[in-house]
C-alpha positions as CSV (number, residue, x, y, z in Angstrom):
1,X,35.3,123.6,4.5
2,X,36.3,124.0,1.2
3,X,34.3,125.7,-1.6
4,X,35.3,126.0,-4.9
5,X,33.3,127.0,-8.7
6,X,31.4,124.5,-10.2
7,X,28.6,123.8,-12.8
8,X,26.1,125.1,-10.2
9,X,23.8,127.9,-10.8
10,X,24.6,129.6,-7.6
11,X,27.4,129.0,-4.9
12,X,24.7,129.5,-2.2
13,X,21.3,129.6,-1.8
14,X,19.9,131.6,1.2
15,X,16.1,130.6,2.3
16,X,15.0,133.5,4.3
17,X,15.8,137.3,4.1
18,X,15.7,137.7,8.2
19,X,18.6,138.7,10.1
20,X,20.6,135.7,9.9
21,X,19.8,135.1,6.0
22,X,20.7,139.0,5.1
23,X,24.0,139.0,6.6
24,X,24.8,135.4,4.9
25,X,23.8,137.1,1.8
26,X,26.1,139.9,2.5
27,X,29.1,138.4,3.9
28,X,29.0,135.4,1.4
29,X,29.1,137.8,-2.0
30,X,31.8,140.3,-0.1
31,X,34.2,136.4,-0.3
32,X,33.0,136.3,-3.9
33,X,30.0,133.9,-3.6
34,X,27.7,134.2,-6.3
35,X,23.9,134.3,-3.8
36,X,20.3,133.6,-4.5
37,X,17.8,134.7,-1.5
38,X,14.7,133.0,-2.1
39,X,12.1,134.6,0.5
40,X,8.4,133.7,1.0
41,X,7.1,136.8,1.5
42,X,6.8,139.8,-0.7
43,X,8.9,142.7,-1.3
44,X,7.5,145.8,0.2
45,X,7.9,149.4,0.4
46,X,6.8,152.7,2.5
47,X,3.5,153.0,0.0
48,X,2.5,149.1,0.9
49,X,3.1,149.6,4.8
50,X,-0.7,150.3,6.3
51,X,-1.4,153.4,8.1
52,X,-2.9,150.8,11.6
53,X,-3.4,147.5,12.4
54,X,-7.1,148.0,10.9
55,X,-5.7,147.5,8.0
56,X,-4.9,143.7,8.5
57,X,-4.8,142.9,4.6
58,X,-1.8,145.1,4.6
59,X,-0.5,143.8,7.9
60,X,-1.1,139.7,8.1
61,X,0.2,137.5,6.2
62,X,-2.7,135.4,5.5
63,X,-2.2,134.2,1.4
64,X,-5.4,132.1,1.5
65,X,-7.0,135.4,2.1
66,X,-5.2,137.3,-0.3
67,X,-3.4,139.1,2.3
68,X,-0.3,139.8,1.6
69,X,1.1,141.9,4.7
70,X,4.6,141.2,6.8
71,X,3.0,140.0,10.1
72,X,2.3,136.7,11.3
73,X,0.4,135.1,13.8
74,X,0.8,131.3,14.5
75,X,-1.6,129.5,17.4
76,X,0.1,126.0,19.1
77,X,-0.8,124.3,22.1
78,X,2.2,125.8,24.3
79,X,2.6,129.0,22.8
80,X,1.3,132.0,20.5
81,X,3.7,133.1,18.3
82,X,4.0,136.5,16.4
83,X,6.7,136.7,13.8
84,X,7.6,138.5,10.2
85,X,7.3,137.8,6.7
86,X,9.0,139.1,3.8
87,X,12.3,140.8,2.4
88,X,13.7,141.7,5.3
89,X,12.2,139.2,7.1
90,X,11.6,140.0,11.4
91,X,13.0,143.6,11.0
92,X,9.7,145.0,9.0
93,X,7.8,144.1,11.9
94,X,10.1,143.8,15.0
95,X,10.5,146.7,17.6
96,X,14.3,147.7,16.6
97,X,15.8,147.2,20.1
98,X,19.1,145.6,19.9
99,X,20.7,145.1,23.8
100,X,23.6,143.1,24.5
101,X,22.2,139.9,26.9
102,X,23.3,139.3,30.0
103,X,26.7,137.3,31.3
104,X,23.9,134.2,32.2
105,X,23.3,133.8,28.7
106,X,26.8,133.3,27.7
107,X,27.6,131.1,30.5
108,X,24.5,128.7,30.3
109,X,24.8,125.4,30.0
110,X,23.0,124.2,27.1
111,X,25.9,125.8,24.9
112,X,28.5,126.9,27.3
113,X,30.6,123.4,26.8
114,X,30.9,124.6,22.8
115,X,32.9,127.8,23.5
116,X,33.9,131.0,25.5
117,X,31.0,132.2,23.7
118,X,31.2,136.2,25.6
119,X,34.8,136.0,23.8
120,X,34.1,134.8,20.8
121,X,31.3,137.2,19.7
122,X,33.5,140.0,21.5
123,X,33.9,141.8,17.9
124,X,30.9,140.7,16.5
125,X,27.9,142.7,18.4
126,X,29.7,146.2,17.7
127,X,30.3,145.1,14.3
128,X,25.8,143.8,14.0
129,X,25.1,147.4,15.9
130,X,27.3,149.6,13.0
131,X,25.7,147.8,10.6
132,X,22.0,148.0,11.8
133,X,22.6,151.5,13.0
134,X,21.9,151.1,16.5
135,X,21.1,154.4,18.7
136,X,20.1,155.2,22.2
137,X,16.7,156.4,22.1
138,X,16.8,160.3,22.9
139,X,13.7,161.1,24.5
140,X,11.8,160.2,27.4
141,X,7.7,159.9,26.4
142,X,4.9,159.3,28.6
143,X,5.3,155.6,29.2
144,X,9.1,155.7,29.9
145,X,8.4,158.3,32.9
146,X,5.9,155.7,34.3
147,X,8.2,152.7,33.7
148,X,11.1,155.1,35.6
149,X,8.4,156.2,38.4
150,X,7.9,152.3,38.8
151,X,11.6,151.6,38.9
152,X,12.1,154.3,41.5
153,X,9.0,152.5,43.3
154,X,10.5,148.9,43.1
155,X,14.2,150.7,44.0
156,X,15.6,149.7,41.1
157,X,15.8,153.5,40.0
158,X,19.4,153.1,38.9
159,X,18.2,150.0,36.3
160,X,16.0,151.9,34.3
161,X,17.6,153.1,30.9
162,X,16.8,154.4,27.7
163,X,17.1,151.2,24.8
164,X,19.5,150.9,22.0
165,X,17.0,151.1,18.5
166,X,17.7,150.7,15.0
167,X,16.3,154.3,13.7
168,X,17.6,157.0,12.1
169,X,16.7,160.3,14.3
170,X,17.7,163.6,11.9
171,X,15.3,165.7,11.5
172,X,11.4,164.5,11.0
173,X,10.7,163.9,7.5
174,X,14.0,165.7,5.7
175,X,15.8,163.2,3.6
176,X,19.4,162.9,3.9
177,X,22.2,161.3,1.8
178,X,22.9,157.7,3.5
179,X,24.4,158.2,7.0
180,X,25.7,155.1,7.8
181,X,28.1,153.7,4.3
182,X,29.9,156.7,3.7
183,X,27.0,157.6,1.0
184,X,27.6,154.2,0.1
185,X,23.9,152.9,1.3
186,X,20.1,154.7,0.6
187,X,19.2,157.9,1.1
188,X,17.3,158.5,4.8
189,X,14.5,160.5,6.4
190,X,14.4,161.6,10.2
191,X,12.0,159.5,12.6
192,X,8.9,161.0,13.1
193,X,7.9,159.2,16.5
194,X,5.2,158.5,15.5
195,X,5.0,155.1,16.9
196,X,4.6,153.0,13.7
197,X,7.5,151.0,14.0
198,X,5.7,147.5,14.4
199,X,3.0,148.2,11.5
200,X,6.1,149.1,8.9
201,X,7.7,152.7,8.8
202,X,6.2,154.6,6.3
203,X,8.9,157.5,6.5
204,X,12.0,155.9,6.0
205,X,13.6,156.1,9.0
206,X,13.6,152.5,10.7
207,X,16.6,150.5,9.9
208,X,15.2,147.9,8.5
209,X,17.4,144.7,6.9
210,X,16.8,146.2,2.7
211,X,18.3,149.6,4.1
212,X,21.2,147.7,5.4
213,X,22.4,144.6,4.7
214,X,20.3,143.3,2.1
215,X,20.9,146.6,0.3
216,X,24.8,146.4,0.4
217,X,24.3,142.6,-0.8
218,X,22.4,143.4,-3.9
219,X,25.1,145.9,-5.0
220,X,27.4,143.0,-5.0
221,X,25.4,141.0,-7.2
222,X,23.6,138.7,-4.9
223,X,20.0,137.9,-6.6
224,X,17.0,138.5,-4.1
225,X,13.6,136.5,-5.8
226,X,10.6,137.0,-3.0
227,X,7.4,135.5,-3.6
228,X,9.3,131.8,-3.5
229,X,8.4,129.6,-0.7
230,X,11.4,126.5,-0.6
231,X,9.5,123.2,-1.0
232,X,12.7,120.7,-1.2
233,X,16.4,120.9,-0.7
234,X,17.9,117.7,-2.2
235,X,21.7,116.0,-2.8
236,X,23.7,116.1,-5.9
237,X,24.9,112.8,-6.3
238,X,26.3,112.3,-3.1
239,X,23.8,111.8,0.1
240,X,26.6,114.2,2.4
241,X,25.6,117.2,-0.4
242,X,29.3,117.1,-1.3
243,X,28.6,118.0,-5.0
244,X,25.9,120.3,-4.2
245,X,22.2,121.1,-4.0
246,X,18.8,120.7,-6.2
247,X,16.5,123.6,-4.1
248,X,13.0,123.8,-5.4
249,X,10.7,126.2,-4.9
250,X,7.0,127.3,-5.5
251,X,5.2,130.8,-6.1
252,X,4.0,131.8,-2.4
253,X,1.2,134.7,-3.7
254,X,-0.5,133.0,-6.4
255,X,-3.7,130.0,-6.5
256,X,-2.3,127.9,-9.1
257,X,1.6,127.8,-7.9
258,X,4.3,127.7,-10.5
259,X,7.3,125.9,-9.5
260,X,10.8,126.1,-10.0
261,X,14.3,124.8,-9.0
262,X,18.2,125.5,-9.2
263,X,21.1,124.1,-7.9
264,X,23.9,125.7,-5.4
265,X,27.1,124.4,-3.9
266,X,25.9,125.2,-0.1
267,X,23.1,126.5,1.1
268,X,22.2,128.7,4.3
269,X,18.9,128.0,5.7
270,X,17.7,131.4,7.6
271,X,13.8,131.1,7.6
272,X,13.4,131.7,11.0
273,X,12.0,128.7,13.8
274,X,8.2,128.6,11.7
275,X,10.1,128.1,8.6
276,X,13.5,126.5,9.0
277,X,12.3,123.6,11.4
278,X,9.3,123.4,9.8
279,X,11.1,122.8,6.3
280,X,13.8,120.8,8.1
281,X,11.0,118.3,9.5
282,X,10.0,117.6,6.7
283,X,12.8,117.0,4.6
284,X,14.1,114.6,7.2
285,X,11.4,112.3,6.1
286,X,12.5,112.4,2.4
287,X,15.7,114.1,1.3
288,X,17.8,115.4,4.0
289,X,17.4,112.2,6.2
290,X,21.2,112.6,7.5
291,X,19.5,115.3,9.8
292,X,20.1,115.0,13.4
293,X,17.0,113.5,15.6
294,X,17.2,116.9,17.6
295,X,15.6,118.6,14.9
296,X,12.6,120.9,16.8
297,X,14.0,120.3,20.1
298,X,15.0,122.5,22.5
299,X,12.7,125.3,21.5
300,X,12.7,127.9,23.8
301,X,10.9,131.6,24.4
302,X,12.3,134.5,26.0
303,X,9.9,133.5,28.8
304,X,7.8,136.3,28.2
305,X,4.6,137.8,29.8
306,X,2.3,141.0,27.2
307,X,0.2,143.0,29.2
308,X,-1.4,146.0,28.0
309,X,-2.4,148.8,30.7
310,X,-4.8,151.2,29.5
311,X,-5.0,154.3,31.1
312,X,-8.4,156.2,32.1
313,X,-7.5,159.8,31.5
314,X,-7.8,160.8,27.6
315,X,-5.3,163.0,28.1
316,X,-2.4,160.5,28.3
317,X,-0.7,159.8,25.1
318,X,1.6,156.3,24.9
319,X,1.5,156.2,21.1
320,X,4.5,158.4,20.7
321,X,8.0,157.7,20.1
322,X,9.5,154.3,18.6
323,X,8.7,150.8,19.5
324,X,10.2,150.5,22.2
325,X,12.7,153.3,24.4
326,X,13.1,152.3,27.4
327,X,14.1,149.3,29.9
328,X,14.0,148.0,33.5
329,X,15.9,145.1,35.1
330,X,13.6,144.1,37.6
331,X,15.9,141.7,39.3
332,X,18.9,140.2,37.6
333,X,16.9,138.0,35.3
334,X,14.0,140.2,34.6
335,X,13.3,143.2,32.0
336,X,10.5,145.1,31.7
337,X,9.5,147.2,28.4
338,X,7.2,149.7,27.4
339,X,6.0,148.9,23.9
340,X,4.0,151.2,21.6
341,X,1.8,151.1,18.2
342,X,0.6,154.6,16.2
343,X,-2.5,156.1,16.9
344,X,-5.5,154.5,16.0
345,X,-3.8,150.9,16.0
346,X,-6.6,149.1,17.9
347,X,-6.6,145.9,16.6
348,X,-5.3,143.8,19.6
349,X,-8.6,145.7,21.3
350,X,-10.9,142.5,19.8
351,X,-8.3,139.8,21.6
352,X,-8.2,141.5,25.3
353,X,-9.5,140.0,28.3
354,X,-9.1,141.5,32.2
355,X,-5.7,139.9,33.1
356,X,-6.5,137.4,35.7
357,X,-5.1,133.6,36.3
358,X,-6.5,130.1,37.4
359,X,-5.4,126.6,37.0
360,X,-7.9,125.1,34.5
361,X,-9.9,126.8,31.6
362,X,-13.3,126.8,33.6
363,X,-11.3,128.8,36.8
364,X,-10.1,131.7,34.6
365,X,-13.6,131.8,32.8
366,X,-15.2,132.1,35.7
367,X,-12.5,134.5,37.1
368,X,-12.8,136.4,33.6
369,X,-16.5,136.6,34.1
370,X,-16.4,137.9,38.1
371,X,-14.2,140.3,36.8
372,X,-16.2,141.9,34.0
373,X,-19.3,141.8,36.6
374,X,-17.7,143.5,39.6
375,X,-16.2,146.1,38.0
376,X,-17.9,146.8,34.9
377,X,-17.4,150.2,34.9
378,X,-13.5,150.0,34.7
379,X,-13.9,147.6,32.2
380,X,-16.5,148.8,30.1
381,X,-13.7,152.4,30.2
382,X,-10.9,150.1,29.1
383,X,-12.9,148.3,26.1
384,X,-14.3,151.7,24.6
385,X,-11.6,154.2,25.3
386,X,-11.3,156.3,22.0
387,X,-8.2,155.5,20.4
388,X,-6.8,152.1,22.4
389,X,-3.2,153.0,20.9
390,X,-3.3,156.7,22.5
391,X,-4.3,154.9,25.9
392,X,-2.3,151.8,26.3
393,X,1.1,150.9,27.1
394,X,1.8,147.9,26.2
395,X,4.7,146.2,28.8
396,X,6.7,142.8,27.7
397,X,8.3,141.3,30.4
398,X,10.9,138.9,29.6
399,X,13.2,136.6,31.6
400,X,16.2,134.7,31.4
401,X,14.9,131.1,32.9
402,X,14.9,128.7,30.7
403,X,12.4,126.3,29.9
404,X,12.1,124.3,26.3
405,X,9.3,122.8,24.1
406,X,9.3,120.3,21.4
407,X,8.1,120.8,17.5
408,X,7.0,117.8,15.6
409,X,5.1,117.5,12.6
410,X,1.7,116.4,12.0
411,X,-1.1,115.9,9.2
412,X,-2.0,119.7,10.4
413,X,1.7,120.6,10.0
414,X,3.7,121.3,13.2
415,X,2.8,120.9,16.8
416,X,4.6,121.5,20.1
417,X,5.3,119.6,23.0
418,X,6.6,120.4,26.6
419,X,9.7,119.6,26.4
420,X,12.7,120.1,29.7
421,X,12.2,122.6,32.7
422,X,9.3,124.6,33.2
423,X,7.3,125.3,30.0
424,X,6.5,129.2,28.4
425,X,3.6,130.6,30.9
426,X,0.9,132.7,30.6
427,X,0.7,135.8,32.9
428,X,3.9,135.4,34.9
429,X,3.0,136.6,39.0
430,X,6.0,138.7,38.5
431,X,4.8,140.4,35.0
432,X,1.2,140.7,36.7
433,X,2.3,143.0,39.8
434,X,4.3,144.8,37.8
435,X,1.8,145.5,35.3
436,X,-0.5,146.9,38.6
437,X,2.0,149.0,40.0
438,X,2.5,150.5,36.4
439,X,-1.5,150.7,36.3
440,X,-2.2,152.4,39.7
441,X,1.0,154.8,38.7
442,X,-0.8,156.3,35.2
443,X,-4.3,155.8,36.8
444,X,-5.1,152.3,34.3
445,X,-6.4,149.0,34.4
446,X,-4.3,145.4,33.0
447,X,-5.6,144.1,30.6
448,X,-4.2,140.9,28.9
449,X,-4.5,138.7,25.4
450,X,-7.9,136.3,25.8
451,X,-5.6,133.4,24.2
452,X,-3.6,134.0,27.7
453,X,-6.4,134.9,30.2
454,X,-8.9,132.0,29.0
455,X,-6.6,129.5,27.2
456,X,-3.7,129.8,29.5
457,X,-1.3,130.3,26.1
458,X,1.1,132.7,26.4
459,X,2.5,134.7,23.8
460,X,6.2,135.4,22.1
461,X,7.4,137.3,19.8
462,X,10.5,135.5,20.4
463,X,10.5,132.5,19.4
464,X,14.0,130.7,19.3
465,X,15.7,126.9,19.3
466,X,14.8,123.9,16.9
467,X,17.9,123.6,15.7
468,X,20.7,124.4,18.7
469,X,24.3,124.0,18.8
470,X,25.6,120.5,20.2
471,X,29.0,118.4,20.0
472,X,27.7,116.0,17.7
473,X,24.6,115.6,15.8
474,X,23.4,113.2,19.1
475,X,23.3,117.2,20.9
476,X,22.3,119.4,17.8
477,X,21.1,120.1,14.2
478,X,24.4,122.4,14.1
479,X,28.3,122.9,15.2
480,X,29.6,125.7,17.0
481,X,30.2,126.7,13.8
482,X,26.4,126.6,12.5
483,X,27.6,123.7,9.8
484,X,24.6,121.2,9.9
485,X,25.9,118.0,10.8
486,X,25.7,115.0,8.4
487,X,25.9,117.4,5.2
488,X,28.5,119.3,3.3
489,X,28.1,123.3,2.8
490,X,24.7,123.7,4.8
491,X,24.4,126.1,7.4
492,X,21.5,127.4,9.9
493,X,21.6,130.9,10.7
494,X,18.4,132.3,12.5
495,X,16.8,132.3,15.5
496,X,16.5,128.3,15.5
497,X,20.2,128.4,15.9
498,X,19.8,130.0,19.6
499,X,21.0,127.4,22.3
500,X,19.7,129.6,25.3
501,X,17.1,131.9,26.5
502,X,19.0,135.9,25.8
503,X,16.2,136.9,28.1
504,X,16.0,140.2,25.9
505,X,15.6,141.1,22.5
506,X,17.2,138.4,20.4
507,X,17.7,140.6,16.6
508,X,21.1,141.9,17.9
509,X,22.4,138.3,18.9
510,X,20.8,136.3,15.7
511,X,23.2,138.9,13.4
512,X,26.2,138.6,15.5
513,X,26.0,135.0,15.4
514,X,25.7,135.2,11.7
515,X,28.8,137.6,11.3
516,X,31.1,135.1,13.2
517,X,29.9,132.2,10.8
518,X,29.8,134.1,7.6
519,X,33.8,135.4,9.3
520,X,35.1,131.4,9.0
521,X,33.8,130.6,5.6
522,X,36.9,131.1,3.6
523,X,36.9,133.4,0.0
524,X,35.7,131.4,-2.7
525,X,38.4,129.6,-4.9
526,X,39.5,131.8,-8.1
């Protein structure tokens, strides 16, 4: 590919301020690319972040409410999705746990025929964990000691380890000259553990994308405009986008939406699944129709199972620490994870339900309902404990097996549809013994999400696929090289880009996947 000045406004346009579209951002302007980010959501600081989940006008983003937090929730037939808004995209909201997967996700065969993919990112996750200042967690807090109790239970003792986070952990609360650029990057405060990380950290110590990349990117010029959500992305003269791009925007905060538009040599589409295949759905109907068929297929979860476990004893404290701190590998396909929220986050209190299973709708609300009446002193300890965040530990399971669905759009905007394999389920067998074991061991009950007991719809947080990798544009939205087939200078780099299931946290992969296509876009011309 071949870039070179024009009468353009910008050389790129970036949509989406996540982990894929801040280290485009970055990587483009260090090769002397003149950037625009445009981002949907607003940009926000320690003073907007709320205190707990209570405060859900600070937390969702729900503009025809007026709420104008970083956290989104998104309901579909298959699947529950939860997922970030805002500069910075998935980071202000995500648990900052960055593992390395598994050989099995390297080696699977949805993208395995494209490359040696272990060697060719070789460089590329040390160089994503520098740069989002990844850490093993240094403590061990309440819920870790369970999750190792259950590991030694399960004799899987030796596969229970502290995580890898992106936090900085000096001192509580003492700000610091930038630890990570050479002084180069914003000054930093120590974690406080205080368990906040997934409701935004209000003390400066989470690595977050604007302390990193997207910091270092706007010291090189590159233009970050929130508030914009990207409407149309349209040709220059040529259909291929040879001479460039018209992408129009409108105001994403505001009733009466003002509009506007530029034009850019290339563009980098990093919006995330709910935004990039959404947007590229749509514009295969009307400007981009050179789009591969594939778009929204092969959408895939990190097969995942929440269960909270809420323990009876008010002396038990889970709330502190960081998100997350520790993991188990169950088997060799199979991770366990204690996850945390600050005290007095109840929120997710209003959406439990005791965990239990059944084939059709009426089974589990009738299982749901013997439940509550034979034991409804257990359950009646669970649903007023006094501070639900103090009590619970929340565990994510999460597996390597893959299974896809399908995203298609509607007169209600997208929809999914099983797809190949076996389809995202709710309340894996596996999650729910393991979430018993872990209750019986801190003296708790399971609970679960009603959308999962009742509805049978499970719930991810990581939500990949939509536009994978293929040969041609008969396999995939995208090359090996994340260049969209059919047009010139467009990329995808997010988690739509994924072409397997990681089985773990994806953040760390979605950035080194980004470094090694920003890496073989050459310098721009003069």
């Amino acid at each position: 590919m071949k870039t070179s000045p024009g009468n353009n406004d910008y050389d790129f346009v970036v949509i989406g301020s996540g982990f894929g579209g801040s280290v485009s951002a970055l990587r483009l302007a260090e090769k002397g690319y003149k950037v625009l980010v445009l981002e949907k959501g607003k940009r926000l600081g320690a003073k907007d972040f709320p205190r707990t989940n209570w405060n859900v006008k600070r937390w969702f983003w729900l503009p025809a409410l007026r709420f104008f937090g970083f956290f989104k929730l998104n309901w579909f037939r298959h699947i529950t999705i939860l997922s970030g808004v805002g500069v910075g995209g998935g980071s202000l909201v995500y648990a900052n746990t960055l593992p390395v997967p598994k050989k099995s996700f390297f080696q699977s065969p949805s993208w395995s025929h494209l490359a040696d993919w272990e060697q060719e990112l070789k460089g590329f996750y040390p160089l994503a964990s520098s740069m989002l200042g990844a850490t093993i967690y240094p403590r061990l807090e309440t819920g870790d000691k369970a999750l190792r109790s259950l590991a030694m239970e399960i004799g899987k003792a030796d596969q229970f380890e502290p995580t890898r986070v992106a936090v900085f952990f000096g001192e509580p609360e003492k700000t610091v000259a930038d630890p990570y650029f050479n002084g180069k990057g914003p000054e930093r405060s120590g974690c406080t553990f205080c368990g906040g990380c997934m409701v935004g950290c209000r003390f400066n110590a989470k690595n977050t994308l604007d302390k990193n990349y997207l910091y270092q990117a706007e010291k090189r010029g590159v233009v970050i405009q929130p508030e914009s959500e990207v409407v149309d992305v349209h040709p220059l003269g040529r259909e291929d986008g040879a001479n460039g791009y018209r992408v129009r925007w409108k105001e994403s905060t505001t009733f009466v939406r003002k509009r506007g538009a530029t034009t850019c040599r290339g563009v980098v589409f990093s919006g995330g699944v709910l935004g990039t295949v959404d947007l590229l759905l749509r514009l295969k109907g009307s400007s981009l129709p050179r789009l591969s068929d594939t778009v929204g297929c092969h959408v895939r979860t990190n097969s995942e199972s929440l269960l909270g476990v809420t323990a009876f004893d008010r002396k038990s404290i889970f709330s502190d620490g960081v998100a997350i701190t520790s993991i188990l590998h169950t088997d060799e396909h199979s991770h366990l994870e204690p996850v945390r929220y600050p005290p007095g986050s109840g929120f997710w209190r209003l959406l439990g339900s005791p965990a239990v299973g059944g084939k059709t709708i009426l089974a589990r609300a009738l299982n749901i309902a013997r439940e509550l009446i034979l034991h409804p002193v257990r359950n009646a300890k669970v649903y007023f404990t006094d501070d639900w965040a103090k009590r619970t530990q929340i565990l994510l399971f999460m597996q390597t097996i893959d299974g896809t669905l399908r995203f298609t759009r509607s007169m209600f905007g997208m929809k999914s549809s099983e797809e190949q394999g076996k389809a995202p389920e709710a309340l894996l067998p596996e999650a729910r013994d393991l979430a018993d074991r872990y209750g019986r061991i801190i003296n708790g009950k399971p609970v679960a999400l009603l959308s999962e007991s009742l509805l049978g719809i499970p719930t991810t947080a990581h939500i990949l696929g939509g536009c994978v990798m293929g040969r041609d544009k008969d396999e995939g939205v995208i090359d090996r090289d994340n260049r969209v087939f059919g047009y010139e200078n467009m990329y995808v780099c997010d988690g739509s880009m994924i072409s397997a299931n990681p089985g773990v946290n994806p953040s760390l992969t979605i950035t080194a996947l980004t470094e090694r296509a920003m890496s073989l876009i050459p310098e721009r011309d003069g």
